[in-house]
N, C-alpha and C positions, 0 to 999 in steps of 0.2 A: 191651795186646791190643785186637784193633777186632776186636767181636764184631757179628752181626748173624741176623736173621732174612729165611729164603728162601723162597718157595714150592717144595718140593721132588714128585714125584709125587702134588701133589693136596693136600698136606696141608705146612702149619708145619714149619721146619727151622731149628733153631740150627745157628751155622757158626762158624767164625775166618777171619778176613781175615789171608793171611798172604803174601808174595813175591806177590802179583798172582792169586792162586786163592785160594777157599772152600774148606773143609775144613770137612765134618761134625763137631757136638759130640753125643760122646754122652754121657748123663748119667742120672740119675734121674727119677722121674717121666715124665712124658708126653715128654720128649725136648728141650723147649720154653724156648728161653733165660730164660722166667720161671722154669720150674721146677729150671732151674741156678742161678739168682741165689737161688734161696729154698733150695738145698739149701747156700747157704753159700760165701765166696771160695775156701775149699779148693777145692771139687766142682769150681769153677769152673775155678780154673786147673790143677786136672789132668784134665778134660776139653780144655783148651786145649791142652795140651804133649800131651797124645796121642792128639790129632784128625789123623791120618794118610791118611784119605780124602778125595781129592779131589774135589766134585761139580761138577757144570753149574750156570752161575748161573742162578739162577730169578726170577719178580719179590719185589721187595724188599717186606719186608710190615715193618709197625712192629717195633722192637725185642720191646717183649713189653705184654703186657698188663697195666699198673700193679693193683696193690691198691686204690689209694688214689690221688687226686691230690690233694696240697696244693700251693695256689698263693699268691705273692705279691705285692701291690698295690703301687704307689706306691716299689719298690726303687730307683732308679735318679735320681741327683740333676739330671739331665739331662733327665728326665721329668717330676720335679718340677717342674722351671722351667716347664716349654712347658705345663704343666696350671696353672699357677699355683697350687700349693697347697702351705702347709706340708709339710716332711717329717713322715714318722709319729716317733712318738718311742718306737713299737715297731712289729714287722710286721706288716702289716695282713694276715691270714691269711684266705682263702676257699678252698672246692672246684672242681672239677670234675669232673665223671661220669666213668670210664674209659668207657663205652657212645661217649663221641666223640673216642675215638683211632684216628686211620688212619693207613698208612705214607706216605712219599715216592711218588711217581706217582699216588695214590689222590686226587680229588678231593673238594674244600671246597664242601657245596651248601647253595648260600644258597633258603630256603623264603619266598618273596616273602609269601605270607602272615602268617607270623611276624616276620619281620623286615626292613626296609629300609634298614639302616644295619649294614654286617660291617665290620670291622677287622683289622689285623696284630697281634702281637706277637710277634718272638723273641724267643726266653729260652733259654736255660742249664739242661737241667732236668738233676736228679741222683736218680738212681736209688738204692737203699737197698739192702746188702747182709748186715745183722745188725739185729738186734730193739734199739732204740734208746728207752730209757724215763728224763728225768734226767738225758740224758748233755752231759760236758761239749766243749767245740770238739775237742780231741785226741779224744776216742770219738765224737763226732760224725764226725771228718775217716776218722777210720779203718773205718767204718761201710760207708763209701760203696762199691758196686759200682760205679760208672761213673758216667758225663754223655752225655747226648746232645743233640741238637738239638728244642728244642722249638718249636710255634704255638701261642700260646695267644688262638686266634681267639673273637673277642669282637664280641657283635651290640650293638652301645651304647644303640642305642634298647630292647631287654629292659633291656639293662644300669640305666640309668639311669630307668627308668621304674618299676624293680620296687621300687627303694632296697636291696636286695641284688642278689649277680651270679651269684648259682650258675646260674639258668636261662640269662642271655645268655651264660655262658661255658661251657653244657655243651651246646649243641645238636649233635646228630651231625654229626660230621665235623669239630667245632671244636678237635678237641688232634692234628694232625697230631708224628708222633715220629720220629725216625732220623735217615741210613740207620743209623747203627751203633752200638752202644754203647761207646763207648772206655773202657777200667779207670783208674785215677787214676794211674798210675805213668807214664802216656804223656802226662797233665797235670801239667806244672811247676808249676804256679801260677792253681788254677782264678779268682782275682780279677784276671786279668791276658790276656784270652782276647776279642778283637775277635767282634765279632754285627753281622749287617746283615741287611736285608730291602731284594729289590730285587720293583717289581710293574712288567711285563713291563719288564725288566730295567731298569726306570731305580735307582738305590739311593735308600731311602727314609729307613731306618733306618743309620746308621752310627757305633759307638760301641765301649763296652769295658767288660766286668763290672769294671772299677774304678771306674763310677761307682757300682755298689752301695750303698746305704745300709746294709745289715747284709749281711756276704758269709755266703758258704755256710755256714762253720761258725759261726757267728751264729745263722743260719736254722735247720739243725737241732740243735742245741741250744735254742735256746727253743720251738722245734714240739715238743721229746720231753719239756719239763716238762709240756704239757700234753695230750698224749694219745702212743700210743705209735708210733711207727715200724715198720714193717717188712719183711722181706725184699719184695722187689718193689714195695715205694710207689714214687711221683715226687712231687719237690719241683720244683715250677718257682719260678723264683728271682727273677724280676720281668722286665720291659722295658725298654730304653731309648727317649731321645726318639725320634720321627720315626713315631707314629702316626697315621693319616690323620683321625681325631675332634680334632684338635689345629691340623692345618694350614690355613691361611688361602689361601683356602677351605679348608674340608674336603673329605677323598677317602673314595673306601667301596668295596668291593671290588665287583664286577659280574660278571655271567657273560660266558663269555671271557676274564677275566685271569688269569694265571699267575703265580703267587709262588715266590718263592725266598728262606729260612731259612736264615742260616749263622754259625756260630758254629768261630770258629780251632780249628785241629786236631781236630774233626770233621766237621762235611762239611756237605752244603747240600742241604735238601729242597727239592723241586718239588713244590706240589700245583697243578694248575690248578683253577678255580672253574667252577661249574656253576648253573644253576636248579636246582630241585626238579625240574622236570617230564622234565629230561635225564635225570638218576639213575634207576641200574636198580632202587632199591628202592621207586621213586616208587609209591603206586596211587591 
């Protein structure tokens, strides 16, 4: 199933993508594809199988609003190289804010004051569909509500100046998600799933979660030995090479440029980039 969230009459709307139309999910809770993911895969897919109302497509707003983001560093053996640095010899595990999650269309705004130096990363992110504590690869795998498309936009000069990254990697508008959430049964083989990033459409990033260092059921399993999982986390899974902090010269995102996030059999976000001073939250 490709599930996704809509702007429907003003407010949030979980749907199913299905022959070429949306169809309303109804469920528990607030209505809200989080609040379906956290009522459990059942609620889920029989909200799916009897979402029989058709809507008008609206604008695409992120999938749902994580719990929790855990994220991961240095995954990707391909990344390793062009950073030059050992692989980890466990996951290098950090956070980010959910506060800097926006959908597909929504812009990436760079605060000239705070930061001078933005980056890309697509990733893989996997969303969490049962309470995971201890568990091992098989209850891990079977855990999972879906994947979607993640940016895990990173200011490097916070980044690398703070000696930890939660602040450069949680500034608003830095976890762009969607469009869709796909269920794992539409995923053959999440360690086998091509990712690219193109900035205004040249491709930058171009790769495959098989270069993964520790793949998914890897990752959470050793995240739920140590604190617990749950319905509506996101695990972002790491990046591959072709970050602009790397390339010779180095590149950095600017206002005016348009990125595109894509990761095989779900789809590809567009955020374009902004200043501060553009954005309607600016004061």
């Amino acid at each position: 199933m490709r599930l996704a969230t809509v702007e429907y009459e003003g407010r949030p709307m979980a749907v199913v993508e299905r022959d070429g139309g949306l169809y309303r999910l109804d469920g528990p809770g607030d209505g809200t594809l989080g609040a379906l993911v956290a009522a459990g895969p059942e609620a889920l897919r029989d909200a799916a199988l009897g979402a029989t109302e058709e809507i008008e497509a609206g604008r695409r707003l992120a999938p749902l609003r994580p719990g929790k983001i855990v994220a991961i560093g240095l995954n990707y053996l391909d990344h390793i190289r062009e950073a030059g640095v050992r692989p980890p010899e466990s996951p290098l595990v950090f956070a980010k804010f959910p506060s800097s999650v926006i959908g597909t269309g929504e812009a990436i705004v760079i605060d000239a004051e705070l930061t001078g130096n933005v980056d890309w990363e697509v990733e893989l992110g996997v969303v969490i569909g049962r309470t995971l504590r201890h568990a091992d690869k098989d209850e891990a795998m079977a855990a999972i509500a879906g994947y979607t498309v993640a940016n895990d936009v990173s200011a490097r000069d916070l980044q690398f100046a703070d000696g930890q990254w939660v602040r450069g990697k949680s500034l608003d508008t830095f976890c762009p998600l969607g469009p869709v959430l796909v269920t794992p049964d539409e995923i053959a083989d999440p360690q086998a799933l091509v990712l690219r990033t193109r900035v205004n459409g040249e491709t930058v990033q171009d790769s495959s979660t098989a270069e993964m260092v520790f793949g998914v059921a890897e990752l959470l399993s050793y995240c739920s030995r140590a604190f617990t999982l749950e319905p509506g986390d996101l695990v972002l899974t790491g990046t591959p090479w072709g970050c602009g902090a790397f390339m010779d010269p180095p590149r950095r995102l600017v206002p005016g440029d348009v990125l595109e996030t894509e990761v095989e059999g779900i789809g590809v976000l567009v955020n374009p980039v902004v200043d501060a001073d553009a954005s309607p939250g600016r004061r």
